[in-house]
C-alpha positions as CSV (number, residue, x, y, z in Angstrom):
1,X,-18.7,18.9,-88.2
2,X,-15.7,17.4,-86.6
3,X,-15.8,13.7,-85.9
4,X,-14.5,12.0,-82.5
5,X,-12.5,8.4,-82.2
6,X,-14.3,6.8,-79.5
7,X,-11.5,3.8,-79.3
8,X,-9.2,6.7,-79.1
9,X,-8.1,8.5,-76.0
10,X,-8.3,11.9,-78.2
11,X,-10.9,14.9,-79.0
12,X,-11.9,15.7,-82.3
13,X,-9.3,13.7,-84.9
14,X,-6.0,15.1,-85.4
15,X,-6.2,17.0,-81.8
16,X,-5.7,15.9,-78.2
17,X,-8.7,15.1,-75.7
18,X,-9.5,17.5,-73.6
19,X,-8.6,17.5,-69.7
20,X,-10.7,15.6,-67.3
21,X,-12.5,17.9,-65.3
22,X,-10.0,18.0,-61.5
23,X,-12.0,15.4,-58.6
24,X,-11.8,17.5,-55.5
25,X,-9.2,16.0,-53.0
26,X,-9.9,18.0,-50.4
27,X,-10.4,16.9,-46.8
28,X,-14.0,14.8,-46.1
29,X,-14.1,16.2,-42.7
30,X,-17.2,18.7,-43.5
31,X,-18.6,16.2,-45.4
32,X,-18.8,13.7,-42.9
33,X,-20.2,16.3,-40.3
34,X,-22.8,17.4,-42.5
35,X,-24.0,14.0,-43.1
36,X,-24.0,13.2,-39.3
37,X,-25.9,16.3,-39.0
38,X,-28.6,15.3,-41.7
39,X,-28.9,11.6,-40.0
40,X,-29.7,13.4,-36.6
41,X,-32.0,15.4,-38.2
42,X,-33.6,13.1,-39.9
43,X,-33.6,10.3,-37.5
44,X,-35.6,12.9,-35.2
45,X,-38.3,13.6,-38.6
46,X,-39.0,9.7,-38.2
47,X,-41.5,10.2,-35.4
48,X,-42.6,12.1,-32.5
49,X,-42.0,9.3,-30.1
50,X,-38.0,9.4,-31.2
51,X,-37.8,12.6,-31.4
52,X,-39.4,13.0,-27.4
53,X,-37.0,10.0,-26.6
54,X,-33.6,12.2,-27.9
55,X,-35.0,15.6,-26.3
56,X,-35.5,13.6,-22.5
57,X,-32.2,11.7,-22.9
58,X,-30.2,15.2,-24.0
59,X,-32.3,17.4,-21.0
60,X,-31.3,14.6,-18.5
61,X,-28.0,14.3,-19.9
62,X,-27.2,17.4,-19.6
63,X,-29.0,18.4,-16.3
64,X,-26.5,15.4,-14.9
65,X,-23.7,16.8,-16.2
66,X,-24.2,20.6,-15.3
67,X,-24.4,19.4,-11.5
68,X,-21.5,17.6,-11.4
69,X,-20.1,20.7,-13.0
70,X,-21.4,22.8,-10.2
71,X,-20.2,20.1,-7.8
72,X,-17.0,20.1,-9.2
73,X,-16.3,23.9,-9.0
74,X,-17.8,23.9,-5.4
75,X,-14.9,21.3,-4.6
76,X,-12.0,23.7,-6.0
77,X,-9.8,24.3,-3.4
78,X,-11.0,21.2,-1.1
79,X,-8.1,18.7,0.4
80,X,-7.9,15.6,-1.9
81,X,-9.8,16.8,-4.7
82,X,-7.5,16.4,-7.1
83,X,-7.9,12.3,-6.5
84,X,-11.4,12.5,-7.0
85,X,-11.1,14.2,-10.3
86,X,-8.9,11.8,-11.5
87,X,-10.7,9.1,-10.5
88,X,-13.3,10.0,-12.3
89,X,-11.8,10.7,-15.3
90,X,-10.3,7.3,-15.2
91,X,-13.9,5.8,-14.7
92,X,-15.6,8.1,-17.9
93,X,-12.6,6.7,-19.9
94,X,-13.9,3.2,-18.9
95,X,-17.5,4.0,-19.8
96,X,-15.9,5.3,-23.5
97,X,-14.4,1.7,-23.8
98,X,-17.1,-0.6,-22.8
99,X,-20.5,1.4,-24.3
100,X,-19.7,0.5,-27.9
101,X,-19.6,-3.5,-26.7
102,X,-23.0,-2.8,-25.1
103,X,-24.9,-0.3,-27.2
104,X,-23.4,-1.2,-30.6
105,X,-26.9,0.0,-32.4
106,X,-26.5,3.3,-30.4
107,X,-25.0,4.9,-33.2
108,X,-25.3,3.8,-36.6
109,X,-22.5,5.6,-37.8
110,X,-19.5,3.0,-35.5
111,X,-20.2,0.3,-38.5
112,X,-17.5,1.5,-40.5
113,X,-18.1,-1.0,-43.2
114,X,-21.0,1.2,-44.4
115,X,-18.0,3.4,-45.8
116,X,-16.0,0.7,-47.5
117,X,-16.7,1.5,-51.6
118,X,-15.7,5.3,-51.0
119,X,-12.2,5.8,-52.1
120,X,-10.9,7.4,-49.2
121,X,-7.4,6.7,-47.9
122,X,-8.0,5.5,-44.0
123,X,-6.3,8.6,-42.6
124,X,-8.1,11.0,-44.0
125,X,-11.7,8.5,-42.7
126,X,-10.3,8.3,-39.4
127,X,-9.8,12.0,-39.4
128,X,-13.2,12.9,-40.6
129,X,-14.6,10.0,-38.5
130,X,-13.3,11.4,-35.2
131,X,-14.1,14.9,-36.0
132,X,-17.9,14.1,-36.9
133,X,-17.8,11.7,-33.4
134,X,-17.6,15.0,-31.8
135,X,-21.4,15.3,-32.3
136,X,-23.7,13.8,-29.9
137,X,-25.0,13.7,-26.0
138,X,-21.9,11.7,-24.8
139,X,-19.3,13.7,-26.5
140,X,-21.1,16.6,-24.5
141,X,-21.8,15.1,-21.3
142,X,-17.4,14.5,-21.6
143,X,-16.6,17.7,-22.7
144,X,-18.8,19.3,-19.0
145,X,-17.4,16.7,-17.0
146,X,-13.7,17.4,-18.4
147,X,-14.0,20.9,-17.9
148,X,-16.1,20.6,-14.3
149,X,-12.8,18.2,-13.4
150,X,-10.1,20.6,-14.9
151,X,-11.9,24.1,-13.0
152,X,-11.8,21.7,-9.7
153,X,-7.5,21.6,-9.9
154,X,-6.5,24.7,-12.6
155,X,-4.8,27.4,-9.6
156,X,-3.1,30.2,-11.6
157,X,-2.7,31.3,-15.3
158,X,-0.3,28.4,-15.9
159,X,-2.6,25.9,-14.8
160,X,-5.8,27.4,-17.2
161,X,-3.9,27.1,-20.2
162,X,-3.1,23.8,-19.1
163,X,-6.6,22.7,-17.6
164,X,-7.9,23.5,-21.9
165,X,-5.1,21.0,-23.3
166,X,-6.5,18.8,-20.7
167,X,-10.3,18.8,-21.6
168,X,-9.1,18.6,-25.1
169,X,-7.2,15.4,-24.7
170,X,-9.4,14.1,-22.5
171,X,-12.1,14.3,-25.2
172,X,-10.3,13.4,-27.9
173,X,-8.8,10.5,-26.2
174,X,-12.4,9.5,-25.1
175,X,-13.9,9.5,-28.6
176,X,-11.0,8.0,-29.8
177,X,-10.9,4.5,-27.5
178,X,-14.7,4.5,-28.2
179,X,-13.9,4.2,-31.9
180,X,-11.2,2.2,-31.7
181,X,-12.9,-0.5,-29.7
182,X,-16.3,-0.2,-32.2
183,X,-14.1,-0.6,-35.1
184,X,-12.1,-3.6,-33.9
185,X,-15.0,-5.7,-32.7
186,X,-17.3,-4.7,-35.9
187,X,-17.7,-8.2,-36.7
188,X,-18.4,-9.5,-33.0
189,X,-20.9,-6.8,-32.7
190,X,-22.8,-7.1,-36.0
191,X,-22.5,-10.7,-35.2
192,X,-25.4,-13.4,-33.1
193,X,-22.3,-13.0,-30.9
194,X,-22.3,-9.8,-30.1
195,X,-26.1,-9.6,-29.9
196,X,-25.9,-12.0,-27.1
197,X,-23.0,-9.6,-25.6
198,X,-25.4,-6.7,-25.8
199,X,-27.6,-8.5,-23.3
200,X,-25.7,-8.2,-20.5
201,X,-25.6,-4.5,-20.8
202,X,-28.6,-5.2,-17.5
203,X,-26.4,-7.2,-15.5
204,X,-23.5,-4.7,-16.3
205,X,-25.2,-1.5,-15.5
206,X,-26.9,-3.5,-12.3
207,X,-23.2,-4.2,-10.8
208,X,-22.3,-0.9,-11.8
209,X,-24.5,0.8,-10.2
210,X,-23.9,-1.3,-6.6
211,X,-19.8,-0.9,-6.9
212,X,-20.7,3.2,-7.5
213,X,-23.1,3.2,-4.2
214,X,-20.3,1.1,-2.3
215,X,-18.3,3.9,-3.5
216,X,-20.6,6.8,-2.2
217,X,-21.0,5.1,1.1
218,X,-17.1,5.5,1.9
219,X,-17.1,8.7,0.5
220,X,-19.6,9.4,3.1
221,X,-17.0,8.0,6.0
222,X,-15.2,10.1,8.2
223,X,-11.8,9.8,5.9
224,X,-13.9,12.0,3.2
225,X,-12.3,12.0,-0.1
226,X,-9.0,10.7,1.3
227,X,-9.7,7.6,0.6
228,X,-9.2,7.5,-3.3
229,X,-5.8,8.2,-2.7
230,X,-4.9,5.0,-3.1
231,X,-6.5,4.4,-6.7
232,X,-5.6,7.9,-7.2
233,X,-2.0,7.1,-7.6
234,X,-2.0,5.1,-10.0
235,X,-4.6,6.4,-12.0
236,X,-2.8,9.9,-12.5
237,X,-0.2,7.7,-15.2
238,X,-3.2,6.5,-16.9
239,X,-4.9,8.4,-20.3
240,X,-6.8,10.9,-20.0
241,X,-7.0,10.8,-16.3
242,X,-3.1,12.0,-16.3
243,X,-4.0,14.8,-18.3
244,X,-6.4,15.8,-15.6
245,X,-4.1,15.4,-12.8
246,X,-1.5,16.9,-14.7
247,X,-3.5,20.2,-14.3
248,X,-2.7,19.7,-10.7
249,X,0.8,19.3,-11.2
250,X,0.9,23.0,-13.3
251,X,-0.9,24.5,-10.1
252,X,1.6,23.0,-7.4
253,X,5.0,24.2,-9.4
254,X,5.6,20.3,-10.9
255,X,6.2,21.2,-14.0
256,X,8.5,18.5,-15.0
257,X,5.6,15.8,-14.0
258,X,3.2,18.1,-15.7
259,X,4.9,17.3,-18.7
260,X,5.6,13.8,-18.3
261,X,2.0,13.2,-17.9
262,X,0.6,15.3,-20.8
263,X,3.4,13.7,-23.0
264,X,2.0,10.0,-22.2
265,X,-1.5,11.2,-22.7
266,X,-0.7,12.5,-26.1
267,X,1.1,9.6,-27.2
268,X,-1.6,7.3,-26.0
269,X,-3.7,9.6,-28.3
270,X,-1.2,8.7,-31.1
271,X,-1.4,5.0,-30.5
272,X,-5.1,4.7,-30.3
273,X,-5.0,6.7,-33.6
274,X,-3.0,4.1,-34.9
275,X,-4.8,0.9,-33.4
276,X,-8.0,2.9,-35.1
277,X,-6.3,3.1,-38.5
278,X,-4.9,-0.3,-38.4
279,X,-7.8,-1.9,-37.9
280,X,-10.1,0.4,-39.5
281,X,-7.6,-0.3,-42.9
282,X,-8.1,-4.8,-41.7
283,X,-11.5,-4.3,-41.5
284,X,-11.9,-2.6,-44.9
285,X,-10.1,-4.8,-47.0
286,X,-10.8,-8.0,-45.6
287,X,-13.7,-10.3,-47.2
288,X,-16.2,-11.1,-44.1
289,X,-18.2,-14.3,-44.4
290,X,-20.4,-13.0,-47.2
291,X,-17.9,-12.6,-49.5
292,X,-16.5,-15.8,-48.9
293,X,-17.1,-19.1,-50.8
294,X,-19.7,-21.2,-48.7
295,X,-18.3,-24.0,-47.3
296,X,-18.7,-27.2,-48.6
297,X,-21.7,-29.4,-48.0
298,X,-19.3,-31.9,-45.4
299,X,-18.3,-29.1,-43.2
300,X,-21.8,-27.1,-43.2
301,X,-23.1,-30.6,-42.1
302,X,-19.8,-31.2,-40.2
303,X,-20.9,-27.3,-38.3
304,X,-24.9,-27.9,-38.6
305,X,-24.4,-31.0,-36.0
306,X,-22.0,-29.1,-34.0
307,X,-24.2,-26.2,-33.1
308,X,-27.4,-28.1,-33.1
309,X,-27.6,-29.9,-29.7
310,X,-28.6,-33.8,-29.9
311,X,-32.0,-34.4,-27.9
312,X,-30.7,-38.2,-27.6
313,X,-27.3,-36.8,-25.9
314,X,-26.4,-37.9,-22.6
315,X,-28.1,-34.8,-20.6
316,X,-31.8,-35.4,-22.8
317,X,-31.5,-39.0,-21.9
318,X,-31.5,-37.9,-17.8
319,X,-34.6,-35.6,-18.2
320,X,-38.2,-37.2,-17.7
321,X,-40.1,-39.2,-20.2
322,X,-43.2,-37.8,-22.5
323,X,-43.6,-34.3,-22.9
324,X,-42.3,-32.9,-19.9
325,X,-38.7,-33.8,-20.6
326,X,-39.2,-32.3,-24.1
327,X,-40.9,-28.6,-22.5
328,X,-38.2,-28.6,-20.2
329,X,-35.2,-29.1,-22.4
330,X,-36.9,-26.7,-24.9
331,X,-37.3,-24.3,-22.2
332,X,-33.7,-24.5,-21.1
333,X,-32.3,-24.2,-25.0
334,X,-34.7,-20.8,-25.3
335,X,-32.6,-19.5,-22.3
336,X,-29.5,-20.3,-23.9
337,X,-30.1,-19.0,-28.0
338,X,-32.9,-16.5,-27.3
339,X,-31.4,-13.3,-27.0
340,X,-34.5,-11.9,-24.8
341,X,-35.0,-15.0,-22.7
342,X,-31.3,-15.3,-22.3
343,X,-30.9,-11.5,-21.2
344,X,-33.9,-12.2,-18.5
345,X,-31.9,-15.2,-17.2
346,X,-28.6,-13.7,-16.8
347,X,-30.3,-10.4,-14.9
348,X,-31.7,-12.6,-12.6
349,X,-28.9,-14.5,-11.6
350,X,-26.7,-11.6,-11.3
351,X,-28.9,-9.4,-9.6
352,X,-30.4,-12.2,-7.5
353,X,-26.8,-13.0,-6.1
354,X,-25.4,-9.1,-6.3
355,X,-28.5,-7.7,-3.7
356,X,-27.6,-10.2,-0.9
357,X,-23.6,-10.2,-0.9
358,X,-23.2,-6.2,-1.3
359,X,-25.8,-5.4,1.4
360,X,-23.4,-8.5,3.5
361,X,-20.4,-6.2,2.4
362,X,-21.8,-3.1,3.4
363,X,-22.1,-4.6,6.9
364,X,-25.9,-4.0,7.6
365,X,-26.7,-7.4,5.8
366,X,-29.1,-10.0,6.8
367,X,-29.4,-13.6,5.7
368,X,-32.6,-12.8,5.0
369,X,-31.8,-11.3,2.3
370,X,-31.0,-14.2,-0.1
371,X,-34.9,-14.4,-0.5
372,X,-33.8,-12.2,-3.0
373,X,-32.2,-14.9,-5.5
374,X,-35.8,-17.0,-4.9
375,X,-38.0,-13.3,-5.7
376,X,-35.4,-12.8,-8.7
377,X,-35.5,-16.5,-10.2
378,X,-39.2,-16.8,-9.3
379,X,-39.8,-14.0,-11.4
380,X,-39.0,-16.0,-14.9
381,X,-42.2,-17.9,-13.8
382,X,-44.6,-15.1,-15.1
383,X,-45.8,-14.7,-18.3
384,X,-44.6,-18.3,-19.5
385,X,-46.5,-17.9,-22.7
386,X,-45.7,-14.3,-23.5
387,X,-41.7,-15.4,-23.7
388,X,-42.5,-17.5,-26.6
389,X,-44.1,-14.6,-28.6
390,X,-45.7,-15.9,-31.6
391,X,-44.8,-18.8,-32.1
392,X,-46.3,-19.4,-29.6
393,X,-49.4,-20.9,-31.8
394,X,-47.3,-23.9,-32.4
395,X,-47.1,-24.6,-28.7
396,X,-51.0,-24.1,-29.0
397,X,-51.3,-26.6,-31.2
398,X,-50.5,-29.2,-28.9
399,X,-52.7,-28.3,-26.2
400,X,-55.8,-30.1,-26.4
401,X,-56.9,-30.8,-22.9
402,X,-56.4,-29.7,-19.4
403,X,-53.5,-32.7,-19.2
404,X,-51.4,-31.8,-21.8
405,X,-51.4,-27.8,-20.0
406,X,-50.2,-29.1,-16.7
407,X,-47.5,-31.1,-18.6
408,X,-46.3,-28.2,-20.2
409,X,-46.5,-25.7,-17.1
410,X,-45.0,-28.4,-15.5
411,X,-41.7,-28.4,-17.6
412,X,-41.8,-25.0,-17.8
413,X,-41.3,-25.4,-13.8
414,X,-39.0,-27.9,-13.6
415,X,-36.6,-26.1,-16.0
416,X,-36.7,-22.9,-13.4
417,X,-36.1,-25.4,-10.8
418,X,-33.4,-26.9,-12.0
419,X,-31.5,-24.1,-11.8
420,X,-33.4,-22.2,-9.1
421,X,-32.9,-24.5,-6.8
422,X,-28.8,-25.4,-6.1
423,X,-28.9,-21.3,-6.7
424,X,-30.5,-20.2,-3.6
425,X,-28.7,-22.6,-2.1
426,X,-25.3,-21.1,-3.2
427,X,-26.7,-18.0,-2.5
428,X,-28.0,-18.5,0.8
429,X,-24.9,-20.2,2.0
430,X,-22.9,-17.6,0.7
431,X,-24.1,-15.3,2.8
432,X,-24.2,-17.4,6.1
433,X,-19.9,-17.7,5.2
434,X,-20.3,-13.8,4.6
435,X,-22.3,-12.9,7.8
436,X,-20.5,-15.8,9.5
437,X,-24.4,-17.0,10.7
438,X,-24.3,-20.5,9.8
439,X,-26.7,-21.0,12.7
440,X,-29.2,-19.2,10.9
441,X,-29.0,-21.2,7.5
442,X,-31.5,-24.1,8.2
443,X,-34.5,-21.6,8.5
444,X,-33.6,-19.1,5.8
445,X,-33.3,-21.6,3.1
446,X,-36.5,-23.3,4.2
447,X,-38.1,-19.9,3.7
448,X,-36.1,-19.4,0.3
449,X,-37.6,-22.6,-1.1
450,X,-41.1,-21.1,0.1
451,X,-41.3,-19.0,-1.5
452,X,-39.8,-20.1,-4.7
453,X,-42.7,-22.5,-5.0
454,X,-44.9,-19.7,-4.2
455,X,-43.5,-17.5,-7.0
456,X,-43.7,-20.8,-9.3
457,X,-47.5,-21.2,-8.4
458,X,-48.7,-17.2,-8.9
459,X,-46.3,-17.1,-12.1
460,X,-48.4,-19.9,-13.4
461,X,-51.6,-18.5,-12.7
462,X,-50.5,-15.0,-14.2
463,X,-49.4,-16.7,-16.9
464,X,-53.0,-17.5,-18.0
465,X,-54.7,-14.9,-16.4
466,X,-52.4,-11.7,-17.2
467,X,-50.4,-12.7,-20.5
468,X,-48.6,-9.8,-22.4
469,X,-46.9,-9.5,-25.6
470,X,-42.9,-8.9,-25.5
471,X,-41.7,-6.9,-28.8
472,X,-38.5,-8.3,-30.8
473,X,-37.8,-5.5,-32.5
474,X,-36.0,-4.0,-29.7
475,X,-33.6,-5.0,-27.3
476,X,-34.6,-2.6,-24.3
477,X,-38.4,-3.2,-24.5
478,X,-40.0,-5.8,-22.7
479,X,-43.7,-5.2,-23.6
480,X,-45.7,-3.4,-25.8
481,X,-47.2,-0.3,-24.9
482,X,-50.8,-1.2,-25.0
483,X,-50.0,-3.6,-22.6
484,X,-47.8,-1.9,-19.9
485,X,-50.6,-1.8,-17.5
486,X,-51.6,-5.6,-18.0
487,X,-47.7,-6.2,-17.1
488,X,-47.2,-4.3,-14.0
489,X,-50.2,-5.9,-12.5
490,X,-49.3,-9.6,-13.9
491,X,-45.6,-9.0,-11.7
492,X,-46.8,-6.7,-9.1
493,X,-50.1,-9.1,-8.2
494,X,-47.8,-11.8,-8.7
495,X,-45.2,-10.7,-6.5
496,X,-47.9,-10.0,-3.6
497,X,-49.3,-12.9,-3.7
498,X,-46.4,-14.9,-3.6
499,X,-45.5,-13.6,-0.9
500,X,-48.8,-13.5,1.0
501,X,-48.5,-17.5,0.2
502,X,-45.0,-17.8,2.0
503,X,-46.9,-16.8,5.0
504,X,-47.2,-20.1,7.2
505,X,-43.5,-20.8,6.5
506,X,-42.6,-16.9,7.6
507,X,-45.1,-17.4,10.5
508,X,-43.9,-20.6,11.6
509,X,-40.3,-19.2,12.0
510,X,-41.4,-16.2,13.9
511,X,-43.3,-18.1,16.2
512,X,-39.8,-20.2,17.1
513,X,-38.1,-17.4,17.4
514,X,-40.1,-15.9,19.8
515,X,-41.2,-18.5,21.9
516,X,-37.6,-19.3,22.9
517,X,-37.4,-22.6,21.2
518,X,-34.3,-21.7,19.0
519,X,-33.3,-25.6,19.0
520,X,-36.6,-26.3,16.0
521,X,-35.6,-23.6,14.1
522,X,-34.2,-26.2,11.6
523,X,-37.5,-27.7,10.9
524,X,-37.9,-24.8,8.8
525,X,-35.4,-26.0,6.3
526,X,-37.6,-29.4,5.3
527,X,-40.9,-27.6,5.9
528,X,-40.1,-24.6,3.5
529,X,-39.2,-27.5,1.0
530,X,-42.5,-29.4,1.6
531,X,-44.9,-26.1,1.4
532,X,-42.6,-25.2,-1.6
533,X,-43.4,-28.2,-3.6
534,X,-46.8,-28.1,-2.9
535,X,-47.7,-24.9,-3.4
536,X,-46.0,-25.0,-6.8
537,X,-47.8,-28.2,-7.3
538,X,-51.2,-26.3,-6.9
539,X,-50.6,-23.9,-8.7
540,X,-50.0,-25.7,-12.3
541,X,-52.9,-27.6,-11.1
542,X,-55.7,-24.7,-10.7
543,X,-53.6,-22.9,-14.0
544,X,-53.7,-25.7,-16.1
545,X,-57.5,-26.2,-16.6
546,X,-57.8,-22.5,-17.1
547,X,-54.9,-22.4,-20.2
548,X,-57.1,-24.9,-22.1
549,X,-60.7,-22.6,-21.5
550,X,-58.3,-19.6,-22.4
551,X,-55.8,-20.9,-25.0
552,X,-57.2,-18.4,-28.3
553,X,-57.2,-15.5,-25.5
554,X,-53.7,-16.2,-24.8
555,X,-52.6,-16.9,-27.6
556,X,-54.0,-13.5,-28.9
557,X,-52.1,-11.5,-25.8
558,X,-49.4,-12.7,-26.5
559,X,-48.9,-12.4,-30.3
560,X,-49.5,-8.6,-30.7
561,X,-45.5,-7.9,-30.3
């Protein structure tokens, strides 16, 4: 029997140890694809519902993508084409940079701190990392669109080879800036912070989508495509959009700017690379706050009274006595910390503003149409109750008579109003500067105020009548299934009859307008206000009686989320 030294870095005594057995040091890029492989495929095991969700979003995806590919090759040859492809190269290089700041639980492999105890050296991660990013709808949806852009331009053998270095840096590039951007705001984005950024991903994709139909309607002009010149040249020296247009440049004999252009796309390739690195090697050794020694008992009471707003400050002391100055106050701090209730508020401002001044822009625009900022704002009236979600019942608790439910709808309202109120004004002014009708200004804010108090009284009403549980386990749902249908008809309903209530005020304004006497129409303006206030005023009234008969059914509703 031989015996072993275990203080001794030898075999059997007298002899030397034996060899360790080798650790593998080859590259961890098929590792890391495999494993982004298995979490696809098991993410879509998790449920039926998930796996319908990935299957419509990869069909619709890809159905998009496959007609702008068509479109594109049906463009080849057409004047100006070129500025259109690189154009839109430019603005799916954009959509790479931002998506992470707005979607950062879209993809649960851009935390890179999930990878921080595996002894890997960062170039080798970064390597594997962009490799396995290669997986996934959006990689796909930029790999058609590349190609669909580089077809549009490649004229000649020349310009084919170059139109696949193109689509290849034009990917790579993509993925690349995504990364780079997800792994240098890791900490903002795993952060309350960057929660509340994720929010405005509504308000984002609502402006969006107006600036790209602004777009579309001077494509539709008689100067055609010609007019993305402009952008155009300036554009084709910016990654990966001068890898595009550089395809163009192979096709019309420039070779020299060809090359200049695929040059600067490459080494913006190389910087990102390094950014990435950099910050990917930062982020890894750096202790975050948990690691951290907690702070001392002065400063976390020092911070504590910093973050926590004083009700005695100046702005509390302004607000009504009792407990409508405390509902409104509350109701103003939910809009500012609540991550739902805040997302709700900023759509509605930005979309109740963007509707009005883009139609004014487009030129067919009507003054009329900053009743949209009253519809929008109006809108935060409905299902009161429902936006407190459970704890709701502490709310509940309080109620114990018809009294104390109009005091609380009632600083529910005055909170909206608040803000509501020198809103529409803004936005309806706005427009009269836009539309240069400040004649017209009188009557169409007395209507906005209408019906702004008639959107206050039915929001009230279907408040009681129609609540509806909002789920906080997800940041894109905004009611529970079981309750979808209870929703639509709480805002639909609501919306109706709001606007069936703004009726006498609409009426009234017709009826000066067509019997000649243009001179009254300014009446409107202190009527609307008048009709406004009362109509809201009814409505808490006839709600309030009915949130004490229904409090446990309420509260109920709205706790199933």
């Amino acid at each position: 029997m031989t015996l072993t030294d275990p203080l001794d870095a030898k075999g059997p005594l007298g002899t030397a140890a034996p060899a360790p057995p080798a650790v593998p040091t080859g590259s961890p890029t098929p590792v890391f694809v495999s494993l982004k492989l298995a979490l696809l495929r098991n993410g879509l095991r998790q449920s039926s519902g998930r796996r319908a969700a990935y299957l419509t979003s990869l069909v619709m995806a890809m159905l998009f993508a496959v007609l702008q590919l068509l479109g594109l090759v049906l463009l080849r040859g057409t004047n100006h084409v070129d500025a259109l492809v690189t154009l839109l190269t430019a603005v799916l290089a954009l959509g790479w940079a931002v998506m992470p700041l707005f979607y950062p639980g879209g993809d649960e492999t851009l935390d890179p701190t999930r990878l921080v105890m595996l002894p890997l050296r960062p170039r080798s991660l970064i390597t594997a990392l962009l490799v396995s990013s290669l997986i996934g709808i959006g990689p796909l949806f930029t790999l058609t669109l590349a190609a669909g852009s580089a077809i549009a331009v490649a004229h000649g053998t020349a310009a084919a080879v170059a139109a696949v270095l193109a689509v290849v840096l034009t990917v790579l590039v993509c993925v690349a800036l995504a990364r780079a951007v997800a792994t240098a705001n890791t900490r903002l984005l795993t952060s309350r912070k960057g929660r509340d950024l994720a929010v405005l991903s509504g308000l984002f994709v609502a402006i969006g989508a107006q600036f790209v139909n602004l777009g579309a309607q001077q494509l539709g002009g008689k100067n055609g495509l010609s007019v993305l010149e402009p952008a155009s040249a300036v554009l084709r020296w910016v990654p990966p959009a001068a890898a595009v247009d550089a395809v163009q440049g192979v096709s019309d004999g420039a070779y020299g700017v060809a090359t200049a252009q695929f040059a600067l796309t490459v080494a913006a390739l190389a910087l990102l690379m390094w950014w990435w690195r950099s910050t990917l090697t930062h982020l890894m050794t750096t202790p975050d706050s948990s690691t951290i020694q907690a702070a001392a008992p002065r400063e976390r009471r020092s911070s504590g009274a910093a973050d926590t707003p004083d009700a005695s400050g100046p702005f509390a002391r302004l607000l009504p006595s009792g407990r409508t100055g405390t509902v409104l106050l509350r109701t103003l701090r939910y809009a500012v910390r609540d991550p739902k209730t805040k997302s709700a508020w900023v759509t509605s401002l930005g979309v109740g503003l963007l509707l009005p001044f883009i139609t004014a822009a487009q030129g067919n625009g009507s003054i009329y149409w900053a009743c949209w900022a009253s519809g929008m704002l109006g809108m935060l009236m409905y299902n009161q109750f429902g936006q407190d979600t459970s704890a709701f019942w502490m709310v509940a608790q309080t109620i114990s008579s018809p009294r104390d439910a109009y005091l609380e709808l009632r600083g529910r309202a005055m909170a909206l109003l608040l803000v509501a109120v020198p809103y529409v004004a803004v936005a309806v002014l706005g427009c009269a500067a836009v539309l240069k009708n400040w004649s017209a200004a009188p009557e169409a804010l007395g209507i906005a105020l209408a019906l702004l108090g008639s959107m206050l009284a039915t929001g009230a009403l279907t408040s009681v009548l129609a609540p509806y549980s909002i789920p906080q386990d997800s940041g894109y749902k905004n009611v529970v299934p079981a309750q979808a249908g209870i929703a639509w008809l709480s805002i639909l309903g609501g919306m109706i009859a709001g606007s069936v209530l703004c009726a006498p005020v609409l009426g009234l304004t017709i009826w000066l307008h067509v019997s000649g006497t243009h001179g009254l129409l300014w009446v409107v303006f202190p009527l609307g206000a008048l009709y406004g206030a009362a109509i809201a005023e009814a409505g808490l009234r006839v709600a309030a009686p009915r949130v004490a008969a229904r409090l446990p059914e309420i509260l109920a509703a709205v706790s199933k989320g």
